[in-house]
Biopython code that builds the backbone (N, CA, C, O; Angstrom):
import numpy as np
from Bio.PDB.StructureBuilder import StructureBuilder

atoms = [
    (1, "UNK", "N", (-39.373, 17.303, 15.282)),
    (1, "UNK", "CA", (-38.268, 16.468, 14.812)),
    (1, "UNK", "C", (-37.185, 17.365, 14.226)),
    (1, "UNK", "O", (-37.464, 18.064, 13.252)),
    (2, "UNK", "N", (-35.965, 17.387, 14.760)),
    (2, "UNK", "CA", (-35.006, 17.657, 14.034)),
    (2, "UNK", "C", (-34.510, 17.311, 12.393)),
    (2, "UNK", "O", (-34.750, 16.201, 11.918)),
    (3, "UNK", "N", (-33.896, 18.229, 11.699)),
    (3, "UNK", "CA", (-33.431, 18.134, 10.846)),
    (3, "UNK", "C", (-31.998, 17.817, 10.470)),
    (3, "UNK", "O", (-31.335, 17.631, 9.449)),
    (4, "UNK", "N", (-31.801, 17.851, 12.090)),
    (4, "UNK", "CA", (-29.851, 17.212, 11.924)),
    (4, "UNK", "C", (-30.079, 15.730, 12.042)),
    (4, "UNK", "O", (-31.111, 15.473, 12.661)),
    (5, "UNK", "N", (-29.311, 14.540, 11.563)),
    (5, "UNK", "CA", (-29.363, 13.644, 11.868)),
    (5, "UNK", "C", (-28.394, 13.542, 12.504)),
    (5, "UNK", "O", (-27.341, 14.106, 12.206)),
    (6, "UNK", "N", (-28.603, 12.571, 13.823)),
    (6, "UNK", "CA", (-28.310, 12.142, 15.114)),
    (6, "UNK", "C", (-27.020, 11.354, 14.882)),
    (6, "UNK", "O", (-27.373, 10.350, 14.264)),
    (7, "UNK", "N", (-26.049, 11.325, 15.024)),
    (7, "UNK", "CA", (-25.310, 9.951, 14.909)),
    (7, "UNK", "C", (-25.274, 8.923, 16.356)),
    (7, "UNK", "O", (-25.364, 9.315, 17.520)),
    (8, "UNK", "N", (-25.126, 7.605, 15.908)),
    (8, "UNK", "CA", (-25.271, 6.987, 17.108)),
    (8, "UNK", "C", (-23.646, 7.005, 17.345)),
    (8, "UNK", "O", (-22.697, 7.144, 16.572)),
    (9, "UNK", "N", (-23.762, 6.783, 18.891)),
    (9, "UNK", "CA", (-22.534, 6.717, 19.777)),
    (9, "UNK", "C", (-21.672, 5.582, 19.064)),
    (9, "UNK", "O", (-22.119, 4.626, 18.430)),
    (10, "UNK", "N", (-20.235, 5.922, 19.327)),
    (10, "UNK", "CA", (-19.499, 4.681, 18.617)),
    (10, "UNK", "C", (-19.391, 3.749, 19.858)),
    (10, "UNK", "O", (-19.316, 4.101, 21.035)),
    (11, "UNK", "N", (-19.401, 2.158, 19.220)),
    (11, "UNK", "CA", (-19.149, 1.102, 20.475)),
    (11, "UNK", "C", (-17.790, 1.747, 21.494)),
    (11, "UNK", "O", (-16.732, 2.309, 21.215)),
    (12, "UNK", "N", (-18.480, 1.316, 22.833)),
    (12, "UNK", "CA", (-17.568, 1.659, 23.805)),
    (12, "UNK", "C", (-16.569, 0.874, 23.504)),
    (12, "UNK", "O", (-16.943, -0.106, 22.859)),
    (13, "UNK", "N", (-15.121, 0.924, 23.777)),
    (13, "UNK", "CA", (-14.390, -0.136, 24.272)),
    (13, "UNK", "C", (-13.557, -0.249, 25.344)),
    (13, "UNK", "O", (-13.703, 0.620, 26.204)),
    (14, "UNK", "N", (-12.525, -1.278, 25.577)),
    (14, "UNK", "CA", (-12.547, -1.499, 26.772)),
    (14, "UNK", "C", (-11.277, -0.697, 27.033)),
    (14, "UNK", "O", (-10.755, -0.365, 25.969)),
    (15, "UNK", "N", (-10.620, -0.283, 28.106)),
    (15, "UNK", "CA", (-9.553, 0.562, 28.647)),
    (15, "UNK", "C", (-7.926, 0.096, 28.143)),
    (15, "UNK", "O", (-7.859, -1.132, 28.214)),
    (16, "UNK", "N", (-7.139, 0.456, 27.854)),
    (16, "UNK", "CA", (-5.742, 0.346, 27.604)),
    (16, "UNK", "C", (-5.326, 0.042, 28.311)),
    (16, "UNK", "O", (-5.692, 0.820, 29.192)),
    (17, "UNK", "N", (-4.502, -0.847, 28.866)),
    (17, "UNK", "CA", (-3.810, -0.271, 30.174)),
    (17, "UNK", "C", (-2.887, -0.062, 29.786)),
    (17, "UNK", "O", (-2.689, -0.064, 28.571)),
    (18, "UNK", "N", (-1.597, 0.305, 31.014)),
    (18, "UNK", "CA", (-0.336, 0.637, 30.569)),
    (18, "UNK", "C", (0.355, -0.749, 31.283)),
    (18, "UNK", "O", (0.111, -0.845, 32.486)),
    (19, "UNK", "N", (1.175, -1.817, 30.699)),
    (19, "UNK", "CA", (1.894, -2.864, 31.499)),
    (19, "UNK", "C", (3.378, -2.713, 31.274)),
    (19, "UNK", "O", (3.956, -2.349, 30.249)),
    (20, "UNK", "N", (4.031, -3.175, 32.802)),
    (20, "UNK", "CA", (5.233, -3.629, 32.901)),
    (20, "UNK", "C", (5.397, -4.881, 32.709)),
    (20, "UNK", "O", (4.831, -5.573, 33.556)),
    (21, "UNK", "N", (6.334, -5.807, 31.384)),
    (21, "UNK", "CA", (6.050, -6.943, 31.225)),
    (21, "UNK", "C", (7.781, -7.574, 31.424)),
    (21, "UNK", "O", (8.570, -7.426, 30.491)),
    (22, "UNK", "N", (8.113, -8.103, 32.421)),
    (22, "UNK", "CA", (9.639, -8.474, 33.061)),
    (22, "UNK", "C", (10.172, -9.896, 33.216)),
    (22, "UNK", "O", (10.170, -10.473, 34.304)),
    (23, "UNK", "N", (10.761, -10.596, 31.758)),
    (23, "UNK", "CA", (10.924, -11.848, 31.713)),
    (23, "UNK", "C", (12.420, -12.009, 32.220)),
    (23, "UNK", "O", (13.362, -11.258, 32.471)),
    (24, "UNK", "N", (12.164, -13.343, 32.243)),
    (24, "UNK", "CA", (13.880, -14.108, 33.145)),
    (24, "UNK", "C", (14.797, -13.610, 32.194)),
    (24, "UNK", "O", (15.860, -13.089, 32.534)),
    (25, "UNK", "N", (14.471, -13.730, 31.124)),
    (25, "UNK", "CA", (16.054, -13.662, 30.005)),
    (25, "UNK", "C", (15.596, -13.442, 28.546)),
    (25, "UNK", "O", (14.522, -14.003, 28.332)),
    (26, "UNK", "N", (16.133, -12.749, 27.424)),
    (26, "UNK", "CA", (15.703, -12.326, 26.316)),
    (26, "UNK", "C", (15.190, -13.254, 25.629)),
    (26, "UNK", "O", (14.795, -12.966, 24.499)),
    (27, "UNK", "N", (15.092, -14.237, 25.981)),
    (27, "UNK", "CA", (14.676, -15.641, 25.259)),
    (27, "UNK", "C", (13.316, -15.916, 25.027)),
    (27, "UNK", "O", (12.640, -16.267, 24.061)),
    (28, "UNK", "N", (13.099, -15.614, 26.368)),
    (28, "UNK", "CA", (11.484, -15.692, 27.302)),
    (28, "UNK", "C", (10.653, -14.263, 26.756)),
    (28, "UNK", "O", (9.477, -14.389, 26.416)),
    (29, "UNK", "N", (11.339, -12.861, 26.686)),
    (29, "UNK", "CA", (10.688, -12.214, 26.149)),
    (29, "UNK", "C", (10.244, -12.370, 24.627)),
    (29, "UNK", "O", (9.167, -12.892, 24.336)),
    (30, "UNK", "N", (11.021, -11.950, 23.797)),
    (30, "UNK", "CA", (11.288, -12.537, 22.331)),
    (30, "UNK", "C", (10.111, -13.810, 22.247)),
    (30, "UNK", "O", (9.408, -13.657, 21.248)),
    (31, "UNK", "N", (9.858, -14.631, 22.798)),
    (31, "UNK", "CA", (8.812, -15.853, 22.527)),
    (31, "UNK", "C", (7.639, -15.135, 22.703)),
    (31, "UNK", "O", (6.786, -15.113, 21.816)),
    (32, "UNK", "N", (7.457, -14.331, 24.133)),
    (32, "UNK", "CA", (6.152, -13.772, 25.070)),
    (32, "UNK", "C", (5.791, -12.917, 23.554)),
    (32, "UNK", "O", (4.752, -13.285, 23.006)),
    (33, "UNK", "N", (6.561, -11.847, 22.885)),
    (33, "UNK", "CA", (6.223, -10.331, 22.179)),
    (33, "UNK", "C", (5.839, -11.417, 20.425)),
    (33, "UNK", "O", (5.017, -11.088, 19.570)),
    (34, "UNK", "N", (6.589, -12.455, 20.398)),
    (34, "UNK", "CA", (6.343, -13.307, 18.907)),
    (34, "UNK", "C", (4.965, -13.963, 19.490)),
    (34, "UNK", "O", (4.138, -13.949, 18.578)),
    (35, "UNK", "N", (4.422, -14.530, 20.674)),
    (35, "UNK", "CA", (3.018, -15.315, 20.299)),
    (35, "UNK", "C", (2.134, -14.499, 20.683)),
    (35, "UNK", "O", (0.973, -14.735, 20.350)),
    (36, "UNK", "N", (2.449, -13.238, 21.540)),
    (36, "UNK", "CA", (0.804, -12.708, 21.961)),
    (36, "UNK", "C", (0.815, -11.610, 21.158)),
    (36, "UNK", "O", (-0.251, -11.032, 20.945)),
    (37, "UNK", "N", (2.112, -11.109, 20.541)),
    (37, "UNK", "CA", (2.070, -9.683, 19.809)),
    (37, "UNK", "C", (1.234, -8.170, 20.444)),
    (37, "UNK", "O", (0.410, -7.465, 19.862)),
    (38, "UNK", "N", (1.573, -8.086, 21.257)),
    (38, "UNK", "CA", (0.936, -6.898, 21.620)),
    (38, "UNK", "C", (1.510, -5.625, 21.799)),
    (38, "UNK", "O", (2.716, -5.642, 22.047)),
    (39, "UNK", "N", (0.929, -4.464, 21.735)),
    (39, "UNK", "CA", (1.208, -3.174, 21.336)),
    (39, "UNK", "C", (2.464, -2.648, 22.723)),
    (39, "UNK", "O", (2.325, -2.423, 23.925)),
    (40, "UNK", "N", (3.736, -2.618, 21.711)),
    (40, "UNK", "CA", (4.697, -2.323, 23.087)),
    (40, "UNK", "C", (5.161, -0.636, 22.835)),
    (40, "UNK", "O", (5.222, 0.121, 21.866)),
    (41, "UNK", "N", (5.477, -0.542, 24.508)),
    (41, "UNK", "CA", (6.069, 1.086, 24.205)),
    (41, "UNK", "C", (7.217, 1.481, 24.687)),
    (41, "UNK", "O", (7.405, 1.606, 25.897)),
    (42, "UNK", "N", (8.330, 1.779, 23.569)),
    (42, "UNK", "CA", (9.936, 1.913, 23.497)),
    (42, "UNK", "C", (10.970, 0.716, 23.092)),
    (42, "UNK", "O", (10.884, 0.035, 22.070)),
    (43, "UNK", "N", (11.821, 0.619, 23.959)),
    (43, "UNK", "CA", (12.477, -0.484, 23.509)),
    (43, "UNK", "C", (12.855, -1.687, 24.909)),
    (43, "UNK", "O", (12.644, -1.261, 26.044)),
    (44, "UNK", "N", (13.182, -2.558, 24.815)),
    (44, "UNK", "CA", (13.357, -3.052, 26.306)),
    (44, "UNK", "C", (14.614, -3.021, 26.926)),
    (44, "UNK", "O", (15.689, -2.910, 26.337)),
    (45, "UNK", "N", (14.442, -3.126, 28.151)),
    (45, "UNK", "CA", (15.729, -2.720, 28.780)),
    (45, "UNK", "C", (15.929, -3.746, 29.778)),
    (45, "UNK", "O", (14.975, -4.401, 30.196)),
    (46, "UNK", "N", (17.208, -3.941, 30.218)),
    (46, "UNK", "CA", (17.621, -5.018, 31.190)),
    (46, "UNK", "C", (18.265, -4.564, 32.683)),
    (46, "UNK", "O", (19.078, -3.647, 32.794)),
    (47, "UNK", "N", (17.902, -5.139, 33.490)),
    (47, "UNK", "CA", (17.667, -4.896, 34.450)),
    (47, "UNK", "C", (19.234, -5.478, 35.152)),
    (47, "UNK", "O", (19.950, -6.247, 34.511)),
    (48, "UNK", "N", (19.607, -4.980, 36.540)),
    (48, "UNK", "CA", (21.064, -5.303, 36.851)),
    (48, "UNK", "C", (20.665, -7.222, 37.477)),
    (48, "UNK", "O", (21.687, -7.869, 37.705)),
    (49, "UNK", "N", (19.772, -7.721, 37.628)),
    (49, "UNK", "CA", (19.921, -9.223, 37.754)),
    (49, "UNK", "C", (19.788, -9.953, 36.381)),
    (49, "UNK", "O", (19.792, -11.184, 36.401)),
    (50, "UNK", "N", (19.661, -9.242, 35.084)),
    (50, "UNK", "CA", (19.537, -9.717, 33.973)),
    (50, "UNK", "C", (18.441, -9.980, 33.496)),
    (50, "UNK", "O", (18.369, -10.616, 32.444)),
    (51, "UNK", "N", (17.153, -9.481, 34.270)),
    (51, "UNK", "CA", (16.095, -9.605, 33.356)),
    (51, "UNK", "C", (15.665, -8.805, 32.738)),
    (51, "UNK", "O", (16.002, -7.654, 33.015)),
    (52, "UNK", "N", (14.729, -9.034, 31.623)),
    (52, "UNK", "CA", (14.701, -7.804, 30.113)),
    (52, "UNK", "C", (13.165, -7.396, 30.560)),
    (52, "UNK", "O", (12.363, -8.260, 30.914)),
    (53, "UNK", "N", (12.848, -6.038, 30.511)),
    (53, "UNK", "CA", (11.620, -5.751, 30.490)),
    (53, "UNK", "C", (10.993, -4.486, 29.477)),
    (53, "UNK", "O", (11.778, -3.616, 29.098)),
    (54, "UNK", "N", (9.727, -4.441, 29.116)),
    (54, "UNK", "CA", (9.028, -3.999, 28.123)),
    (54, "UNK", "C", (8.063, -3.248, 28.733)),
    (54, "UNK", "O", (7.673, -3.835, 29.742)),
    (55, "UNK", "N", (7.308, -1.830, 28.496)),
    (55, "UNK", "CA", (6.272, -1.646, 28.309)),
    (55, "UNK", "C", (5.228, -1.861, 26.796)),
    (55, "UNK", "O", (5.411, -1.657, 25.596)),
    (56, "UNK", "N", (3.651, -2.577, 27.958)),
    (56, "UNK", "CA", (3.461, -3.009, 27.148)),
    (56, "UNK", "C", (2.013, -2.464, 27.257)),
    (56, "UNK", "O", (1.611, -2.318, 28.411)),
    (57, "UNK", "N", (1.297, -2.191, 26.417)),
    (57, "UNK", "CA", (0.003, -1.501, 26.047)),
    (57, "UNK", "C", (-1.164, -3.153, 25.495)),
    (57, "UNK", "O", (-0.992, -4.095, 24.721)),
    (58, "UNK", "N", (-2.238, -2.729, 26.390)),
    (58, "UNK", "CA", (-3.220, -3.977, 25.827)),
    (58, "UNK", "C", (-4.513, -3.475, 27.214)),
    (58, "UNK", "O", (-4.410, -2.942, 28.319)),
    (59, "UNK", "N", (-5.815, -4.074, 26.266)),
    (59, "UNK", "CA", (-6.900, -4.248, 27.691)),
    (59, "UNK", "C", (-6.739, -5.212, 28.316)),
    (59, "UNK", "O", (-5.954, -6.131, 28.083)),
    (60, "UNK", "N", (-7.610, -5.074, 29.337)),
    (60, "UNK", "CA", (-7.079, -5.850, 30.438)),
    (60, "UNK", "C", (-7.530, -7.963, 30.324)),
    (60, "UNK", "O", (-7.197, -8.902, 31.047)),
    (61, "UNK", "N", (-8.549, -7.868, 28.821)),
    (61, "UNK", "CA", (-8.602, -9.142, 28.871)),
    (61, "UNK", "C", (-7.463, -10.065, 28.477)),
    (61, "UNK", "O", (-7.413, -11.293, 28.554)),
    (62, "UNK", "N", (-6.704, -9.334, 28.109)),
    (62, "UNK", "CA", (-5.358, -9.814, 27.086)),
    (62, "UNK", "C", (-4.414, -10.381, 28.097)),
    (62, "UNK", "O", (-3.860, -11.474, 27.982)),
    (63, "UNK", "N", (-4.211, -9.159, 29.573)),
    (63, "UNK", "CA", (-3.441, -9.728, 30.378)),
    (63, "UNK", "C", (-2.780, -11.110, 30.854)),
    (63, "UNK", "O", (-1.607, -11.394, 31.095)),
    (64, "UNK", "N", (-4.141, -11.982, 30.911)),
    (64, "UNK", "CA", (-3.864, -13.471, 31.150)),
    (64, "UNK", "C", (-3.039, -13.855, 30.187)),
    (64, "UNK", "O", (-2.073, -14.537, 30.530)),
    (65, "UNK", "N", (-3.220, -13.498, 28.688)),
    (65, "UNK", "CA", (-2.353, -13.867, 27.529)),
    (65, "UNK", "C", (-0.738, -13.819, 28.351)),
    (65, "UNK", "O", (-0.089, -14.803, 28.705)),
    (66, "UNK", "N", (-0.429, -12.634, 28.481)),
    (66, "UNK", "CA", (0.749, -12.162, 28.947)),
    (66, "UNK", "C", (1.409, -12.505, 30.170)),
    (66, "UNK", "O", (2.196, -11.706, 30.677)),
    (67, "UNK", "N", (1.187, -13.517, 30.647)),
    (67, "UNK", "CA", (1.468, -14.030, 32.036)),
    (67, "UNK", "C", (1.505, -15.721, 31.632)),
    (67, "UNK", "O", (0.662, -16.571, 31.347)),
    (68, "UNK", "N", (3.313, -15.663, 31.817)),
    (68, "UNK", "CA", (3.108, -17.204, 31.943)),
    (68, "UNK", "C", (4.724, -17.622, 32.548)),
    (68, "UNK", "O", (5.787, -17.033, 32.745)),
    (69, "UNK", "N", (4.468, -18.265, 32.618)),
    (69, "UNK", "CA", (6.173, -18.952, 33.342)),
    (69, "UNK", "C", (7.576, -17.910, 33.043)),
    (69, "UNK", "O", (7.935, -17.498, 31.940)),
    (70, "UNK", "N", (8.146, -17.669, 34.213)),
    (70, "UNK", "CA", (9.161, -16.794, 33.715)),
    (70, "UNK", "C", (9.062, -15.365, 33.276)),
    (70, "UNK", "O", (9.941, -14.687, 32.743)),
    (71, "UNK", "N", (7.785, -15.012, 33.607)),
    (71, "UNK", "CA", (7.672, -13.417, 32.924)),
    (71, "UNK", "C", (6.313, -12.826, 34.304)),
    (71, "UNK", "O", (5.439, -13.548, 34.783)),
    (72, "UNK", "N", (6.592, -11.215, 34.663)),
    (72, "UNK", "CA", (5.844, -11.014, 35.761)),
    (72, "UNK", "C", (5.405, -9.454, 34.974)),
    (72, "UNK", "O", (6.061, -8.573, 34.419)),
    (73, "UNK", "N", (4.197, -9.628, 35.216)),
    (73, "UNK", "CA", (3.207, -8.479, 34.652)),
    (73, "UNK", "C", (2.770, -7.594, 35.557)),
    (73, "UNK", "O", (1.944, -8.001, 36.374)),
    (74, "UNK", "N", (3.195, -6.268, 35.616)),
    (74, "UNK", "CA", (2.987, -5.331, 36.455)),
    (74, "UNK", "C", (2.021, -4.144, 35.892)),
    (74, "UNK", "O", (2.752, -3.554, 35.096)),
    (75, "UNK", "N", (1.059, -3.646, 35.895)),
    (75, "UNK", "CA", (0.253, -2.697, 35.549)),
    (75, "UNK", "C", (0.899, -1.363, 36.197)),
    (75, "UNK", "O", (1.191, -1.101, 37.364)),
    (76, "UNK", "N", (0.999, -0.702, 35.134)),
    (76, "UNK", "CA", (1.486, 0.741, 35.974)),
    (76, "UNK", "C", (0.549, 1.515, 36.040)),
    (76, "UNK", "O", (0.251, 1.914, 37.165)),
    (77, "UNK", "N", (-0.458, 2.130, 34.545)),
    (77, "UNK", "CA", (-1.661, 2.731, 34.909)),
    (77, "UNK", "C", (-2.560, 2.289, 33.897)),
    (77, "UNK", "O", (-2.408, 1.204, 33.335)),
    (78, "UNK", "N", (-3.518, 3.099, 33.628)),
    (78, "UNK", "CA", (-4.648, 2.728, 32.380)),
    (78, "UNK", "C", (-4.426, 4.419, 31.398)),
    (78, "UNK", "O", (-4.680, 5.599, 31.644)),
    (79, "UNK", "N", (-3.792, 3.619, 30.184)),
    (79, "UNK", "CA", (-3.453, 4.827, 29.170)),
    (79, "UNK", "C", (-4.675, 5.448, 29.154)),
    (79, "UNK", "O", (-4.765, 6.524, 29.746)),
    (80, "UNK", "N", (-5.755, 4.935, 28.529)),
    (80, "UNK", "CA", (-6.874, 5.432, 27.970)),
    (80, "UNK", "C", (-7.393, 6.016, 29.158)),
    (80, "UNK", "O", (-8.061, 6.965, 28.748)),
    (81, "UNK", "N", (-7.485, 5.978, 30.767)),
    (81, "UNK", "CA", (-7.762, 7.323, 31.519)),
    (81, "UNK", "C", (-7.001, 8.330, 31.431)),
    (81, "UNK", "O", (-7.504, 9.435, 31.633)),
    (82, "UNK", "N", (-5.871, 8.247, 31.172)),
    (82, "UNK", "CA", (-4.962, 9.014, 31.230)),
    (82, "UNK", "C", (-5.219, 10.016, 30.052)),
    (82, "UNK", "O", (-5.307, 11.242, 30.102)),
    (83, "UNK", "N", (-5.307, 9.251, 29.082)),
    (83, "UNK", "CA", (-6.143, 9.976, 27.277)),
    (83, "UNK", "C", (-7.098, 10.637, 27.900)),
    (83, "UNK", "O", (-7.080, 11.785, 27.457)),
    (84, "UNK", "N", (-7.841, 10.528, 28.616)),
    (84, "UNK", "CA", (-9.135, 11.156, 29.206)),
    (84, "UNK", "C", (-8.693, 12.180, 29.466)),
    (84, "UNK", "O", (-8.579, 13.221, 28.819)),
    (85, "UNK", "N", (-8.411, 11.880, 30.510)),
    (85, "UNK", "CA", (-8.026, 13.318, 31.359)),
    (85, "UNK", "C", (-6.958, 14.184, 30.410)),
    (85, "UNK", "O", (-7.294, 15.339, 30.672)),
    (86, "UNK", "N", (-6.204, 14.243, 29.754)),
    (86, "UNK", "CA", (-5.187, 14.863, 28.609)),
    (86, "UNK", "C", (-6.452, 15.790, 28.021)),
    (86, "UNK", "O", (-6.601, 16.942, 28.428)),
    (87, "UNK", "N", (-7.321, 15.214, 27.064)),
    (87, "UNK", "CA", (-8.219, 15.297, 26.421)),
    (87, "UNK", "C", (-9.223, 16.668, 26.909)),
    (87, "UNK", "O", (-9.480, 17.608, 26.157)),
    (88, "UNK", "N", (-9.628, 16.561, 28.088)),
    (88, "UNK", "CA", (-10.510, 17.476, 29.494)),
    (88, "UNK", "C", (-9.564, 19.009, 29.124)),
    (88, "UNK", "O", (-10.028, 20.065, 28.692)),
    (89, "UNK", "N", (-8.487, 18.771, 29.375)),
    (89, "UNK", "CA", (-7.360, 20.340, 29.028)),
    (89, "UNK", "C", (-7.632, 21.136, 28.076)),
    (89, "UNK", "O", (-7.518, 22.356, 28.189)),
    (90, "UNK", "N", (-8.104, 20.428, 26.809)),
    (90, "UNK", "CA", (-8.349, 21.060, 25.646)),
    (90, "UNK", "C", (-9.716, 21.478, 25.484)),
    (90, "UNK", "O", (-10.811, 20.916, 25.449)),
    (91, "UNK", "N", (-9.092, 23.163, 25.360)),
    (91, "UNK", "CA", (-10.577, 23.460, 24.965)),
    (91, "UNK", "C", (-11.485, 23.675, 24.041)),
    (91, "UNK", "O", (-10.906, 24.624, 23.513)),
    (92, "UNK", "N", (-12.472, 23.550, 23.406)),
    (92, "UNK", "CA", (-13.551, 23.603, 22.550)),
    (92, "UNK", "C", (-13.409, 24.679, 21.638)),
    (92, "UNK", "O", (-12.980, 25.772, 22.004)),
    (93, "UNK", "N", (-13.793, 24.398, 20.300)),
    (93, "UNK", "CA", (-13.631, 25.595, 19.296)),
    (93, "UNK", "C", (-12.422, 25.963, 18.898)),
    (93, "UNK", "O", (-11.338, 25.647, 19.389)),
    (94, "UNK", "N", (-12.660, 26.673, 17.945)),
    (94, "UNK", "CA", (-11.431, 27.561, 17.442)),
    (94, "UNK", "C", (-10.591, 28.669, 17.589)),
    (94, "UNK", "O", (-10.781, 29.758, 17.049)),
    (95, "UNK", "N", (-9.425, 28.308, 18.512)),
    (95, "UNK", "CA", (-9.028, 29.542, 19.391)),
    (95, "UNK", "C", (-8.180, 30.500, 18.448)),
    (95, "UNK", "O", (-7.769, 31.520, 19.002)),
    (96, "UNK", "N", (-7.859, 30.332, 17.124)),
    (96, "UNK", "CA", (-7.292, 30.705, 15.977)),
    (96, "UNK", "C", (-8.505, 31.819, 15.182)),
    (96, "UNK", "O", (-8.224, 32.705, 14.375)),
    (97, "UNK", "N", (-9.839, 31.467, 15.674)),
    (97, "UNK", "CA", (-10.873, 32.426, 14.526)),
    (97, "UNK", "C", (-11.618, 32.618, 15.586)),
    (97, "UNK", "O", (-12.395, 31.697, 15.837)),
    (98, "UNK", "N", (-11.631, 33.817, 16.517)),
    (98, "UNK", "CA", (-12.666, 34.228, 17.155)),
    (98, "UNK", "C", (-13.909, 34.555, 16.134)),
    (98, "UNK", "O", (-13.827, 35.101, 15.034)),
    (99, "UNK", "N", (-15.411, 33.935, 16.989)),
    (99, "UNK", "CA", (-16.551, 34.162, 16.357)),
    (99, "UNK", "C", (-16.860, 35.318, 15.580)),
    (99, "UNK", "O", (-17.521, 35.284, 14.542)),
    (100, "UNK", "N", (-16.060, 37.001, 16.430)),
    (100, "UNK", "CA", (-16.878, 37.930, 16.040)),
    (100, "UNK", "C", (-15.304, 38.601, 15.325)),
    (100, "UNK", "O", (-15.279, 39.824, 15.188)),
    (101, "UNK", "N", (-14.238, 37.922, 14.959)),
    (101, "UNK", "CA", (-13.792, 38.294, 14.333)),
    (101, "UNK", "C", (-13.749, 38.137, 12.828)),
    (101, "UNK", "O", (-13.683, 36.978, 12.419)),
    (102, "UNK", "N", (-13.782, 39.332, 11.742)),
    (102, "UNK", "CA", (-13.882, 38.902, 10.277)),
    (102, "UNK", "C", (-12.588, 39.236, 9.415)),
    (102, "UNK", "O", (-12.323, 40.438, 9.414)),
    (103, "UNK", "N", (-12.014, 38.698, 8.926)),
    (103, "UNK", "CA", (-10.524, 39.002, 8.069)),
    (103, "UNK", "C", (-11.233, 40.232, 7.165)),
    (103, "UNK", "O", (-12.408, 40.429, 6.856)),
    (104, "UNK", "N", (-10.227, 40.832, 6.934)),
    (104, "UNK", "CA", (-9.830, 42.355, 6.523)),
    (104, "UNK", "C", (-8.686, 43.054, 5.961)),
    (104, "UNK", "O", (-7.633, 43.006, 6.596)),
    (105, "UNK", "N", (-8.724, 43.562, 5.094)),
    (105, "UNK", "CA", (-7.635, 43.972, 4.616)),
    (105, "UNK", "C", (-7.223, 43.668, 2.943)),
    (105, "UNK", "O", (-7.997, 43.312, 2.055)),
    (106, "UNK", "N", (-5.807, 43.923, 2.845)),
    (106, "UNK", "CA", (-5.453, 43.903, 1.433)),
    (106, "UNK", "C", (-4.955, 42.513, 1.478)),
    (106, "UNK", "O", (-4.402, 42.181, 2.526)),
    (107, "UNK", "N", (-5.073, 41.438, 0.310)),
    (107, "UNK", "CA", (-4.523, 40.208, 0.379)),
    (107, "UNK", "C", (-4.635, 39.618, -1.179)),
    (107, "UNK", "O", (-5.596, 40.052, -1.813)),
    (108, "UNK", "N", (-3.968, 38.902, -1.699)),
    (108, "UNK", "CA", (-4.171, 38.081, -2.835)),
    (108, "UNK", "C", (-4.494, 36.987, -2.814)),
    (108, "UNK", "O", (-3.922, 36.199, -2.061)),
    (109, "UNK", "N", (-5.490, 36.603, -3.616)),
    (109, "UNK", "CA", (-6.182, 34.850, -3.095)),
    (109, "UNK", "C", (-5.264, 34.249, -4.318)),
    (109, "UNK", "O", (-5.061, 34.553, -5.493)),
    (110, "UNK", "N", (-4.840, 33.276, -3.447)),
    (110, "UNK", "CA", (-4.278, 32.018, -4.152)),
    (110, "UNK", "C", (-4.920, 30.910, -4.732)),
    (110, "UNK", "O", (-5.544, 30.251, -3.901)),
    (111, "UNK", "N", (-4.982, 30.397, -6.135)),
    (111, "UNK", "CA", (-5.873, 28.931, -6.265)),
    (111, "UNK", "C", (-4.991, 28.054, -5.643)),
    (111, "UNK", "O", (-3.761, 28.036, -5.580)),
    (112, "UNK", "N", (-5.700, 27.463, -5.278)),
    (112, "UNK", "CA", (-5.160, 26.037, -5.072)),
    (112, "UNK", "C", (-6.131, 24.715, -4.340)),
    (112, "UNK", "O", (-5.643, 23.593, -4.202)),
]
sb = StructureBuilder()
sb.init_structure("model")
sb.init_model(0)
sb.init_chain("A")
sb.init_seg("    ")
for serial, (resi, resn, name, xyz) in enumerate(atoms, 1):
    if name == "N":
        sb.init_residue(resn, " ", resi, " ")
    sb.init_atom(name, np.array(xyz, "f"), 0.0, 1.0, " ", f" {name:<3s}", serial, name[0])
structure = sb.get_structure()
């Protein structure tokens, strides 16, 4: 038996996605972002036939929330793979304190 204790895995959860959310008119958005409130990214912008659109961040059960008369929900990707793979680049440890290196020299220790 080990003497480290184990931690258990944290609950999975479910994927981010990334959404395009594109209502008829600022009216329709503004109602959509006040009842479902969900996590948006930037600011919205309007389109040359006049409709306003948002990116919008949520899992994918939420989607249905976000879909209703006057507004068209486009998925562009899934953030949280995307976090994944970002994540994979970085590598392990401390690339600032090699193992077999030891500080040396003249220095004054500071409290603090």
């Amino acid at each position: 038996m080990s003497a480290v204790p184990t931690r258990p895995s944290p609950p999975s959860r479910p994927d981010i996605l990334r959404l395009r959310v594109t209502a008829k008119d600022r009216e329709t958005l503004r109602a959509l972002l006040r009842e479902a409130r969900p996590d948006v990214g930037g600011r919205p912008h309007v389109e040359a036939d006049g409709r306003v659109g948002i990116d919008v961040y949520a899992p994918a059960d939420q989607v249905q929330a976000l879909e209703r008369e006057g507004v068209t929900v486009t998925r562009i990707g899934n953030a949280s793979e995307a976090g994944r793979a970002a994540q994979a680049d970085v590598g392990g440890g401390d690339r600032f304190a090699p193992a077999d290196a030891v500080p040396h020299g003249l220095a004054e220790k500071i409290s603090g």
